[in-house]
N, C-alpha and C positions, 0 to 999 in steps of 0.2 A: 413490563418491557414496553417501552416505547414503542410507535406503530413508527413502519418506513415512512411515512407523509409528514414526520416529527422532524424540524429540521435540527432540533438539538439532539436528534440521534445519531447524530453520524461524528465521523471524525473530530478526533480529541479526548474523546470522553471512553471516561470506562465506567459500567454499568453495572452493578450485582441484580443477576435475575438469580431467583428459584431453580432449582433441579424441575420444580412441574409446570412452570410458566416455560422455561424450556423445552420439555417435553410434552408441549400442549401446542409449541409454533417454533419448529427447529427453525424453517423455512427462511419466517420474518431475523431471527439470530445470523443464522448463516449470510440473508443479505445482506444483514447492517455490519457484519464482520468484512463481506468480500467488500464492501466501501469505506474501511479504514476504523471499523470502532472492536473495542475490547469488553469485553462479556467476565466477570467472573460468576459462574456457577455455584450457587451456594446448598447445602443439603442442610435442613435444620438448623440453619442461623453459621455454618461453617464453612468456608470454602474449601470445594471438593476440587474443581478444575477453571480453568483461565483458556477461552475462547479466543484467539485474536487472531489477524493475518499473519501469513508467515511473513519470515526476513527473506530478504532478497538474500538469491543463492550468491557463491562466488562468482560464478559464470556469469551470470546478471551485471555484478559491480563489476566486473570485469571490462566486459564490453562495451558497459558504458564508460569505466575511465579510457578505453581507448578511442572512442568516438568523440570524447572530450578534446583528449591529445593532439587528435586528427583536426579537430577544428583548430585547437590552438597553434598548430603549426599553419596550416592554411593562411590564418590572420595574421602571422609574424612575418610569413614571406613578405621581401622586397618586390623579386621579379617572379613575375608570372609563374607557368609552371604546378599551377595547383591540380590534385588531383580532380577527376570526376565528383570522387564522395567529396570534394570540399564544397564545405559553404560558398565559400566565394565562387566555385566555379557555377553556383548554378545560378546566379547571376546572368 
């Protein structure tokens, strides 16, 4: 496994470590997962399990398409009138 100071360890890449390079530095795995990379775990030349960050929940995509929506309305107004949360109002 790559050390975290490895900058080809991080996001994009997916890595087959060992079941015992694994369970010799969860630690270093778990970091380089919560920064965007994917681990497959292998037990004697087999993959046993796939290490990655989860998906963003609904609730997540959720609130951001409407944070979206909210700016895009904002920037379409003509007149005035934009809310607080708009972009343009904090201008």
């Amino acid at each position: 496994m790559k050390r975290l100071r490895d900058l080809k360890a991080f996001k994009g890449e997916i890595e087959a470590i060992t079941a015992m390079e694994f369970r010799k530095a969860p630690g270093e795995a778990f970091a380089q997962v919560q920064m965007g990379k994917t681990f497959i775990v292998t037990h004697r030349g087999k993959p046993i399990a796939v290490l990655s960050p989860p998906e963003p929940t609904a609730v997540e995509l959720g609130a951001a398409a409407r944070e979206i929506e909210e700016a895009g309305r904002c920037l379409t107004r003509r007149s005035g009138g934009c809310s607080t949360r708009c972009l343009g109002a904090r201008r």
